[in-house]
N, C-alpha and C positions, 0 to 999 in steps of 0.2 A: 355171132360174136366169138361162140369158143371155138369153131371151123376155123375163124380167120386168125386167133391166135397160135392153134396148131400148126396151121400154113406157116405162119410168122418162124414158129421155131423149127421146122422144117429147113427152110431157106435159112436158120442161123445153123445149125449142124451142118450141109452142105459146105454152105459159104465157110466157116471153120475146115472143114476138111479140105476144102481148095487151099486154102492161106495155108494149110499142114503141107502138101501137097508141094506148096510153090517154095516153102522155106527149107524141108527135109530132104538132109542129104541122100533121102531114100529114093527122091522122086528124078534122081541123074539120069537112068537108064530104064525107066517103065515104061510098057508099051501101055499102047491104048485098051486093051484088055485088063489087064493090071488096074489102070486109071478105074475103069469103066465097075470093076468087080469093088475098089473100095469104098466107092462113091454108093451102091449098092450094099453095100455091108453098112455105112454108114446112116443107108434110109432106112434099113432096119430095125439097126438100134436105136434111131430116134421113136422109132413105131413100139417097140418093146418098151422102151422110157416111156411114153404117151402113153402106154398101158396099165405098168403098173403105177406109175408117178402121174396120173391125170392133172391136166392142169387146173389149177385150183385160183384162180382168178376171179371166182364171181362175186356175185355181191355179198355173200357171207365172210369172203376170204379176206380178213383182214389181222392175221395173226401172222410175225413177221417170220416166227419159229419156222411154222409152216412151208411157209413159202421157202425157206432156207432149206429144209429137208427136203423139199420135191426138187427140189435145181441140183440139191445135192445125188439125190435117187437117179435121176436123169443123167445126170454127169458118171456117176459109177456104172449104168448100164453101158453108156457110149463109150467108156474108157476102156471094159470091158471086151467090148464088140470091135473097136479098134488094137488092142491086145493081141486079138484072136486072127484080126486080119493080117496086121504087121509078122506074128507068128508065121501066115501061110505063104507071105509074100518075104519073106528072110531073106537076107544079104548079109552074105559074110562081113564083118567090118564094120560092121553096125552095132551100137549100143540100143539093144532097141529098148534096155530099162532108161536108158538116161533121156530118151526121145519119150516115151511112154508119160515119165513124170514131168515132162515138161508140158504134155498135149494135158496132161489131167489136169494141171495146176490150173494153167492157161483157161481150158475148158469151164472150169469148174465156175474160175472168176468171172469171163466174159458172157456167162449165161447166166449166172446171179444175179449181175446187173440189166443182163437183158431180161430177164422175168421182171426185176422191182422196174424198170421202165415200163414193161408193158403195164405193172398194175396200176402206176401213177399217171399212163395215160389213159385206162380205163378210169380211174376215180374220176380226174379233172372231166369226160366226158360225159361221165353219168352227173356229176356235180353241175355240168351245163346244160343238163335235162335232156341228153342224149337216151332214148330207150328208157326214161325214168320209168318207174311203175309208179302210176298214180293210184291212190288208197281212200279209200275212204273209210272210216274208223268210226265202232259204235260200243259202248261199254264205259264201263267204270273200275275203280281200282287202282291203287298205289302201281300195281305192274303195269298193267292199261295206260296211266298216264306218262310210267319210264320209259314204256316202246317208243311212243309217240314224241317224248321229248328226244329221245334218239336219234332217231328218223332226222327230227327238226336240226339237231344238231350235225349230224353227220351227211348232207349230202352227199359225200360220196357214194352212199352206200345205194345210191341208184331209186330208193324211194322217198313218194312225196307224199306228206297228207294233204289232201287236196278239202277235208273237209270231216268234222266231228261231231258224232252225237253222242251226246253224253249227259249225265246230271250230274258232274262233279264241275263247279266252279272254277276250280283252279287251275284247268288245262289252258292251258297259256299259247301254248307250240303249236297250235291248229284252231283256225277257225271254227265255231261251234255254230253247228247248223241248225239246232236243235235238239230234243231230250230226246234217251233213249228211245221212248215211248212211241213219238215221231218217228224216227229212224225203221224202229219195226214194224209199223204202220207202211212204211214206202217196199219194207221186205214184203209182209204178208200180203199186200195186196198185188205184189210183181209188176210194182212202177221200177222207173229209173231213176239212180238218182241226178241229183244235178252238177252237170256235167260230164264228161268221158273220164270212165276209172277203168282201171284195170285189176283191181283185188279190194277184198272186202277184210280188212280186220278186226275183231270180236273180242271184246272182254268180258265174258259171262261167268259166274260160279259155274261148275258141272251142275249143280242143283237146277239152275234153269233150261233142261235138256230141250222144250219147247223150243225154245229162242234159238240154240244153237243148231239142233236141227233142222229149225226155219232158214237161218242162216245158209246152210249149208247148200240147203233145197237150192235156194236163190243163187247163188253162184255159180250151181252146175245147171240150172236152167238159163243163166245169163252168159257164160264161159267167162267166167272171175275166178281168179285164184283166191284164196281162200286161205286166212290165218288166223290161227287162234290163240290169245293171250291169255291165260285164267288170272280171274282175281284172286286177290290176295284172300278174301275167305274162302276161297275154293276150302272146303276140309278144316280151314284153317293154317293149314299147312302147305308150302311148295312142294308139286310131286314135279318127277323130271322123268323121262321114257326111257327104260332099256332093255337089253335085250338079254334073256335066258336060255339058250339053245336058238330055236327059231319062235319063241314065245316072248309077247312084249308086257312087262311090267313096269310098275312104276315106283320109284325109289325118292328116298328125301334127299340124296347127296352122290352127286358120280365121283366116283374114288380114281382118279388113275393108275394110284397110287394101287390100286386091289390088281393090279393086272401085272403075271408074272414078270412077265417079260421088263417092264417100269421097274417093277420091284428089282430086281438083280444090274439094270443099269443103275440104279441109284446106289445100292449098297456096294458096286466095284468102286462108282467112285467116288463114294464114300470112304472105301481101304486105300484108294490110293492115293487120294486128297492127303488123309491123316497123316499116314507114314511120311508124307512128301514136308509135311507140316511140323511132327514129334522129332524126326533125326535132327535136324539144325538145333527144335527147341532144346533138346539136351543137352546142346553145350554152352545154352545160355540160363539156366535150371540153376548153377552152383552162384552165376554174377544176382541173379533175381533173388536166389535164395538168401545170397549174403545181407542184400538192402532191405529184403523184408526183415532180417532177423534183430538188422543194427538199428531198424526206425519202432519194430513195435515186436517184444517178447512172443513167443508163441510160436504155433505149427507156420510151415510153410505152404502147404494147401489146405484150403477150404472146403470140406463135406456137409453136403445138405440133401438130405429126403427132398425130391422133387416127384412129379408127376408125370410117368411117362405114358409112353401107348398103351391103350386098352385101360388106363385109370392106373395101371403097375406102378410100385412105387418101385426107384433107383436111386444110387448115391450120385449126384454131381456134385463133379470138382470144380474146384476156381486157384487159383491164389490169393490168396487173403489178403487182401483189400481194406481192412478194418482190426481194427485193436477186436483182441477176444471180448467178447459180452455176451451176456443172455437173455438180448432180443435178435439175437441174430437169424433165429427161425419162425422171429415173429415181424420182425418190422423190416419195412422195405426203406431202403437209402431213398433221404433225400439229397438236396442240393449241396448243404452247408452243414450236412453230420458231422457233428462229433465223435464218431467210432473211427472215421478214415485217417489214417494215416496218408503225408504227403507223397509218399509214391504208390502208394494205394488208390488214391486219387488220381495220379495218373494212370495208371493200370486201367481201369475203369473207365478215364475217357476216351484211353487209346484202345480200347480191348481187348490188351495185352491180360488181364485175368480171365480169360474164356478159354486161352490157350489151352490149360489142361483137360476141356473137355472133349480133345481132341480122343483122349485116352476112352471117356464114354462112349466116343463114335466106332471107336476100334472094337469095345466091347458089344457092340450094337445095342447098347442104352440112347443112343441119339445119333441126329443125323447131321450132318453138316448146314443143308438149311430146312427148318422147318416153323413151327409153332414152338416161341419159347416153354422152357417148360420154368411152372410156377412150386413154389414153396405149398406145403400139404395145406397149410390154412387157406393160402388164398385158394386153392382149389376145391376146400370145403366150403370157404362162404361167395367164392362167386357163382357155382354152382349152385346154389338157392338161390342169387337173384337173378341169376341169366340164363334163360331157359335152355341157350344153344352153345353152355360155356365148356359143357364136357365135349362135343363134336370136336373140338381141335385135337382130342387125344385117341383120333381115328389112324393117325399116324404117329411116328415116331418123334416125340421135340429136338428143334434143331439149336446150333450153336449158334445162327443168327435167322432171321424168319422175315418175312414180308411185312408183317407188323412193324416189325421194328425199321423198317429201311422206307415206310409210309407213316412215320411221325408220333407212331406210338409206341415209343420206349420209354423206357425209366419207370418213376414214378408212378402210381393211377391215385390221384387224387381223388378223382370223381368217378362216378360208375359208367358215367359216355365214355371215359377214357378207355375202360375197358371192355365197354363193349362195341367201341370201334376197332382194340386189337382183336377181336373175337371176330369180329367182320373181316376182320385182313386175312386172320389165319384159316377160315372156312375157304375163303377167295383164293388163299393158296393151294388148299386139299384140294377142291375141285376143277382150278387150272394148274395144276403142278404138269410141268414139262421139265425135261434135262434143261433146253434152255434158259426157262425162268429160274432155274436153281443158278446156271451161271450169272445170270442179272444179279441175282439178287447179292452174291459171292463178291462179283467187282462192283458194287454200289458199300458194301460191307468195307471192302478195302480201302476205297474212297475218304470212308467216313475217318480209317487210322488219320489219317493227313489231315481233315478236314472236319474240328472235332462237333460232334450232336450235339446243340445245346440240352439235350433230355440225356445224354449223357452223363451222368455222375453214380 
């Protein structure tokens, strides 16, 4: 399958170079040599794109970022490699930057959409039992049964459970063939199971190394691929594999965040977000100032100790949103406060009081999006009831965060509320891409126009 989609974008590079070819004022007077040399310059760069930009269409590839940066990698190698030829093949009289940025543009578009075609016709294919991998599945475990619900839910993803043994009740999404116990009764004695599979997946603690070593045994004496789920009491704890030189360890949380290179795209643009952000706001700082000052006596911004990276405490700023009082470091807005003032309240639902934490980002106290950051109390007492409350301050707090654009903003009434924001902002530490910072950015902007009702 990955052979014939290489082929596929082969014959799209080609076929583009012909259409460049038939349209460019370059192609008047080329001989056949000429033809023949960038048709040749043009297989190679596809070959060098395919190398370093592997196509990445399989059944794991379902991250849209992804896919937008290989098409994108692919397009800057062939833009490149066409550059280079156009270069050797020069005509006086020729713009060959204004030809250059036309094949790029062009390029870039027509093959974005030719990768998301091939993957949507791979999914619907696999989704029709085309090459499915059929599974059979033996284990228990909260994780154990979210693979499997997975699976069930997502056909495209090319796998099917064909069939489950388990002693938990509740798995729903697969047929239950019977109890674990069974299951490893048909391993250890090196029956078949029933039906045609193609991979065995396992949910066991590490602690039952028998079982999974029997597992194992079985699959390479069967030629079964072979997956492993740990349960949720593995340890008690998720471990997840990485890598340390050429040595593989196991960590409770992958940071992308820890990796330089992330680190310094985010804080560029982070400096140039703000800046792009504080110039306009200052010459609307005197009109805001004015209406804070005539609806409720007092400063014009708002200083609160919050909680930033590493547990450090920093000042963030806001515009002040509420009449002075002193529970301001202790109580969180509700709906129908008493402290707001009417443009204060709007400030708040337009999240026009955030603005000035642009100035925190500049000072790199916070980032543009991250894990909000909280007032010192609540950081002191959610962290006594939530075991996994201080992990979000692995990164820097942002001025708006995934939590808050997945329905847990405002308020926390209740402690699910907050530890489903703790859920979201883990979810963002460990999938944080530039991408999802832009998601998250324009779904933020969205919300000005379209106001949260958790908003206040």
């Amino acid at each position: 399958m990955k052979f014939l989609i290489v082929t596929l974008d082969y014959f799209f590079g080609l076929a583009f170079l012909l259409l460049f070819l038939l349209f460019t004022p370059l192609a008047d007077d080329w001989s056949p040599f000429t033809v023949r040399f960038f048709f040749i310059s043009g297989f190679l760069g596809m070959s060098l794109a395919q190398m370093w930009f592997p196509v990445n269409l399989g059944r794991t590839a379902n991250d849209s970022g992804q896919l937008f940066r290989n098409a994108l990698g692919v397009s800057l190698v062939f833009i490149v490699g066409t550059y280079i030829t156009m270069r050797i093949l020069y005509h006086p009289g020729v713009d060959t930057g204004r030809w250059l940025s036309l094949i790029g543009v062009a390029f870039l578009f027509c093959f974005l959409v030719f990768r998301w075609l091939e993957k949507k016709a791979l999914t619907r294919l696999w989704a029709s039992g085309y090459k499915v991998v059929r599974v059979i599945a033996i284990g228990n475990g909260d994780n154990f049964s979210r693979i499997i619900r997975h699976f069930a839910k997502s056909p495209g993803l090319g796998f099917r459970i064909v069939g489950c043994y388990t002693d938990d009740p509740s798995t729903e999404y697969a047929e239950t063939l019977g109890s674990v116990a069974e299951g490893m009764e048909i391993i250890r004695s090196n029956k078949s199971f029933p039906g045609t599979i193609d991979a065995l997946l396992c949910g066991f603690p590490t602690s039952e190394s028998r079982s999974l070593n029997d597992c194992a045994f079985y699959c390479n004496s069967c030629v079964l691929r072979y997956y492993y789920a740990p349960s949720d009491d593995t340890l008690g704890v998720h471990l997840k594999p990485m890598l340390i030189g050429n040595d593989e360890v196991f960590t409770l949380f992958r940071l992308p965040l820890s990796i330089p290179t992330n680190q310094f795209i985010k804080r560029a643009f982070d400096i140039v977000f703000s800046v792009c952000v504080l110039i306009p706001l200052g010459l609307f700082i005197p009109i805001i100032a004015l209406i804070i000052k005539r609806q409720s006596p007092g400063p014009i911004f708002f200083k609160q100790a919050r909680t930033g990276m590493d547990g450090r405490t920093f000042m963030c700023y806001k515009f002040r949103s509420m009449h002075v009082n002193k529970d301001a470091d202790k109580v969180q807005a509700t709906k129908d406060d008493p402290r707001k003032f009417p443009f204060g309240n709007f400030m708040r639902k337009s999240n026009i009081d955030e603005l000035p934490q642009f100035w925190n980002v500049l000072k790199n106290d916070m980032s543009i999006v991250g894990p909000r950051p909280h007032m010192l109390k609540h950081t002191e007492m959610y962290s006594k009831l939530l075991d996994k409350y201080m992990v979000r301050h692995f990164v820097k707090p942002g001025i708006t965060g995934w939590a808050q654009e997945s329905g847990f903003r405002g308020e926390t009434k209740e402690l699910w509320q907050m530890e489903g924001r703790v859920k979201c902002d883990i979810w963002y530490i460990e999938h944080w891409s530039f991408w999802l910072d832009i998601r998250i950015i324009l779904l933020t902007v969205k919300s000005v126009f379209i106001h949260d009702k958790q908003a206040y």
